[in-house]
C-alpha positions as CSV (number, residue, x, y, z in Angstrom):
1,X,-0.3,32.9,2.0
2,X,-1.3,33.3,5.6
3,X,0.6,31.9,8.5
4,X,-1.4,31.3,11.6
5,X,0.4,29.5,13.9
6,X,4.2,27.6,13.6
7,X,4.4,25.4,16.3
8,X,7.4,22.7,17.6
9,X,6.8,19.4,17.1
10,X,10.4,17.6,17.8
11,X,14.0,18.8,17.9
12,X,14.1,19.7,14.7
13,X,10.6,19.6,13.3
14,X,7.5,22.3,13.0
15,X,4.4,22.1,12.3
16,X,3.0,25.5,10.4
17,X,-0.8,26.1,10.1
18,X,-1.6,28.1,6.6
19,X,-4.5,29.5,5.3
20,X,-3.5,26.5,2.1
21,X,-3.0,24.0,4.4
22,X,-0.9,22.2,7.3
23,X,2.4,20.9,6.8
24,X,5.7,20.3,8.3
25,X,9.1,21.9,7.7
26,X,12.8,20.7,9.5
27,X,14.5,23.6,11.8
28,X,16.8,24.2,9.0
29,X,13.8,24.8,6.7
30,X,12.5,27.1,9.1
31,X,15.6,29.0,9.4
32,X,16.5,29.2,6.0
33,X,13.1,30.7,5.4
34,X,13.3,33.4,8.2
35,X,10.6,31.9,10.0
36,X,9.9,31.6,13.6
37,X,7.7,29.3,15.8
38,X,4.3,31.1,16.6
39,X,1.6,30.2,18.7
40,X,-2.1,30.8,17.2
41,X,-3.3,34.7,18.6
42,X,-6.8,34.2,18.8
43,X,-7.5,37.9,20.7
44,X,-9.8,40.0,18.1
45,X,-8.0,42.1,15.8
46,X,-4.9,40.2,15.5
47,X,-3.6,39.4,12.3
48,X,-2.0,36.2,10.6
49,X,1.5,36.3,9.3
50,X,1.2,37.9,6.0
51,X,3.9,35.6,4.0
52,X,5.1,37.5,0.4
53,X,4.5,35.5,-2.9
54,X,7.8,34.8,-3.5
55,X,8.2,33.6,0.4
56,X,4.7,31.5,-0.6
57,X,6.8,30.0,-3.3
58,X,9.7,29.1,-1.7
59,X,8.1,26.8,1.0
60,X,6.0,25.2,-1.9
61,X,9.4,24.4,-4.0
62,X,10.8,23.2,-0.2
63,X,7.8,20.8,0.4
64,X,7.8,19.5,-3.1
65,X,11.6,18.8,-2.7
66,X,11.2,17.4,0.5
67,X,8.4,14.8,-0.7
68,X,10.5,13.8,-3.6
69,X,13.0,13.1,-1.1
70,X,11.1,10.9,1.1
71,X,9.8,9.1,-2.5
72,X,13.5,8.4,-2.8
73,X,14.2,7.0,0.3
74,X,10.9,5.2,0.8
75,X,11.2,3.2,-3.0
76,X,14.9,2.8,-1.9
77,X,14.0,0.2,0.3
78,X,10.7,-1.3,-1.4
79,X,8.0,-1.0,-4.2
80,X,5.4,1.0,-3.0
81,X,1.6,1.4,-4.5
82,X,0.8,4.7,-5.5
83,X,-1.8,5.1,-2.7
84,X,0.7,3.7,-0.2
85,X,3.3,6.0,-1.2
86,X,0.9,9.4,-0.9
87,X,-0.3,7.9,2.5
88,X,3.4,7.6,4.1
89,X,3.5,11.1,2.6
90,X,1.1,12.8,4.4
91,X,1.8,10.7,7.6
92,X,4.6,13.0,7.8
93,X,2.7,15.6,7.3
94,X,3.7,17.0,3.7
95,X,0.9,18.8,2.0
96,X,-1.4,16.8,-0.7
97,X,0.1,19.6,-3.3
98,X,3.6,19.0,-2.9
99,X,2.9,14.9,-2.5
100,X,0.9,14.9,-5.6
101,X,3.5,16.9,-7.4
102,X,6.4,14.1,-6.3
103,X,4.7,10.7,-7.3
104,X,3.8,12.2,-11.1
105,X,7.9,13.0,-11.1
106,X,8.2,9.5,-9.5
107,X,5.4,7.8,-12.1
108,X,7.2,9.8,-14.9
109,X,10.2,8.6,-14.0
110,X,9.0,4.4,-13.6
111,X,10.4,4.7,-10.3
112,X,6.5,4.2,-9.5
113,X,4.4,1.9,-11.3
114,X,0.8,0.4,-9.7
115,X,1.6,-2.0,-13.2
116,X,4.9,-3.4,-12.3
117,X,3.9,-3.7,-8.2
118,X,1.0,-5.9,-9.3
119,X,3.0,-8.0,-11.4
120,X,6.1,-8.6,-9.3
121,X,3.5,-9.6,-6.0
122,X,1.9,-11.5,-8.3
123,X,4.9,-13.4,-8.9
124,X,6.2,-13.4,-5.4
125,X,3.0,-14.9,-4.0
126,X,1.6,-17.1,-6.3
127,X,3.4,-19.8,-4.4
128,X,2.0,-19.8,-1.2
129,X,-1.4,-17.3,-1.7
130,X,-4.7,-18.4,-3.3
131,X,-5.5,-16.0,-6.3
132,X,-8.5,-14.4,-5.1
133,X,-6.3,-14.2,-1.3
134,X,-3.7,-11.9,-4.0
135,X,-6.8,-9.8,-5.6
136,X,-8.2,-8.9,-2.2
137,X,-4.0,-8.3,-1.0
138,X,-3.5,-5.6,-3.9
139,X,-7.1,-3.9,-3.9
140,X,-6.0,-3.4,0.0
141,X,-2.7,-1.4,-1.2
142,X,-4.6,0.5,-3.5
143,X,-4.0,-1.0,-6.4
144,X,-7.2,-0.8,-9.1
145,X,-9.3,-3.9,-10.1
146,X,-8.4,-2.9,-13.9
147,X,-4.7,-3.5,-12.9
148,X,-4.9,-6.0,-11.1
149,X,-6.7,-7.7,-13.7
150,X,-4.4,-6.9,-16.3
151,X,-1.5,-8.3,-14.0
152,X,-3.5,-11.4,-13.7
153,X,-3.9,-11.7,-17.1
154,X,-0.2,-11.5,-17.9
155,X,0.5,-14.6,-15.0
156,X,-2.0,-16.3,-17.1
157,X,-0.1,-16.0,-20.4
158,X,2.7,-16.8,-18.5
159,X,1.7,-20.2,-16.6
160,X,-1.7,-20.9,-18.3
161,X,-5.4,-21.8,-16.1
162,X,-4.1,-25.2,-16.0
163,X,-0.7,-23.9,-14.2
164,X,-2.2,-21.6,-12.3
165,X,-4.9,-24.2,-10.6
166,X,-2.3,-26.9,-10.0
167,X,-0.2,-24.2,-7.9
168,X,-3.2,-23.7,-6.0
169,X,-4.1,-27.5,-5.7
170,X,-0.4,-27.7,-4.2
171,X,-1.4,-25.3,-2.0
172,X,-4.5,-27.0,-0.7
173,X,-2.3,-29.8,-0.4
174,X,0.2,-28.7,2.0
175,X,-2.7,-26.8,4.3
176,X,-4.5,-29.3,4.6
177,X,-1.5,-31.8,5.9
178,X,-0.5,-28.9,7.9
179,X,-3.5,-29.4,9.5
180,X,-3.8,-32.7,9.7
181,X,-6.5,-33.6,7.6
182,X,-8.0,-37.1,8.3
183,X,-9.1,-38.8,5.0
184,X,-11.6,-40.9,6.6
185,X,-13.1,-37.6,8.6
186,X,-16.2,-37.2,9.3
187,X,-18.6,-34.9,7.1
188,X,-18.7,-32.3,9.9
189,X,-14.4,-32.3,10.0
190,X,-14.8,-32.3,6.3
191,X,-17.0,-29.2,6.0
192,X,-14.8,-27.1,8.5
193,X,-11.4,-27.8,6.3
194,X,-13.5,-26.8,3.2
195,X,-15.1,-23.7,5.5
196,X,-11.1,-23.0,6.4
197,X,-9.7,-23.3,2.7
198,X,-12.4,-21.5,1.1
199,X,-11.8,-17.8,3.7
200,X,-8.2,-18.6,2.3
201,X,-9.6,-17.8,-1.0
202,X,-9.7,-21.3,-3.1
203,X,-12.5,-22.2,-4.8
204,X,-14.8,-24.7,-3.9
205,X,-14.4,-27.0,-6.9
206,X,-10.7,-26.9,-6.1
207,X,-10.8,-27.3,-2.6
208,X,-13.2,-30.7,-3.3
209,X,-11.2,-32.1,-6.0
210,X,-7.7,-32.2,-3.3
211,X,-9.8,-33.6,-0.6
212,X,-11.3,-36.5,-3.1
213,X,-8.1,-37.1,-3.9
214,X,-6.6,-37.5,-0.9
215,X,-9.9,-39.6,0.5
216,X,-9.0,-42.2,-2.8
217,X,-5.3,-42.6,-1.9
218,X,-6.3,-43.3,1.4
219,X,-8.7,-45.6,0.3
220,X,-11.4,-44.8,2.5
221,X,-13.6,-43.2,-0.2
């Protein structure tokens, strides 16, 4: 490993510049390590910091113990996706190596599962969120279409199409009273509630049915 430049980036963090890559280490890290911040010597001739193998080693085992840390304390407080977890990984700026290494140990240990995060928002949101609103929620953390399929398909054995549509009719329901939808509207008012439920994700069909409902109570149909 060559070391080009080790530079401070807050009381007690560095950034180092590596012919592998660029990471961040603590102060204690850095001292532990015998290292010392260095700017960048671009003169001719100069040479990089010529780090030993076992030295090379020792930072890799350090990063890979500090991104199994911050797994830890991140899933501590919430599930996270595994694309959400390696992206708050390298926002702190440890190496793709080292926050590859940590999520397999994390996924090996089920303290990570894109399977189990699918299912449980599922759950969570299937209240308040249309279906398609959930797919296009999950796909945005990073989670597969083949797993979010499969966690769709275990909500359907749990509820059934018929249970899932009426939570979704309830939905429309309570949007469309929120916004004060007029039975006896006009076509226009009509076709910008629809236009509004349907970017919410509801299907058409579904989004017809509530409002020809609510147009026969009334009885202004």
């Amino acid at each position: 490993m060559e070391i080009y430049a080790i530079r401070k980036l807050s009381r007690h963090h560095y950034e180092i510049e590596s012919d592998e890559c660029s990471f961040v280490l603590s102060s204690r890290d850095l001292d532990e390590l015998g290292l010392h911040p260095m700017e960048a010597n671009e003169e001719e001739g100069e040479e990089p910091l010529q780090v030993s193998g076992q030295l090379a080693q020792r930072i890799r085992d350090l990063l890979r113990l500090a991104a199994i840390r911050k797994c830890g304390d991140l899933l501590k407080l919430q599930d996270y996706t595994e694309r959400r977890l390696r992206e708050r990984l390298l926002h702190v700026g440890i190496p793709e190596s080292a926050a590859d290494a940590a999520i397999q140990e994390m996924k090996d240990a089920h303290y990570l599962d894109d399977d189990r995060f699918a299912q449980t928002y599922i759950r969570c949101h299937l209240r308040d969120r249309s279906r398609e609103r959930i797919r296009q929620d999950l796909k945005t953390r990073g989670v597969t279409e083949e797993v979010v399929e499969r966690a769709f398909a275990a909500a359907l054995q749990e509820e059934g199409e018929h249970g899932l549509q009426e939570r979704e009719k309830e939905q429309i329901r309570q949007l469309l009273t929120k916004r004060h939808f007029d039975p006896a509207a006009d076509w226009d008012e009509q076709q910008k509630q629809e236009a509004y439920l349907f970017r919410k994700g509801y299907p058409v069909e579904l989004i017809r049915e509530v409002m020809e409902e609510a147009v026969e109570e009334a009885g202004t149909g």
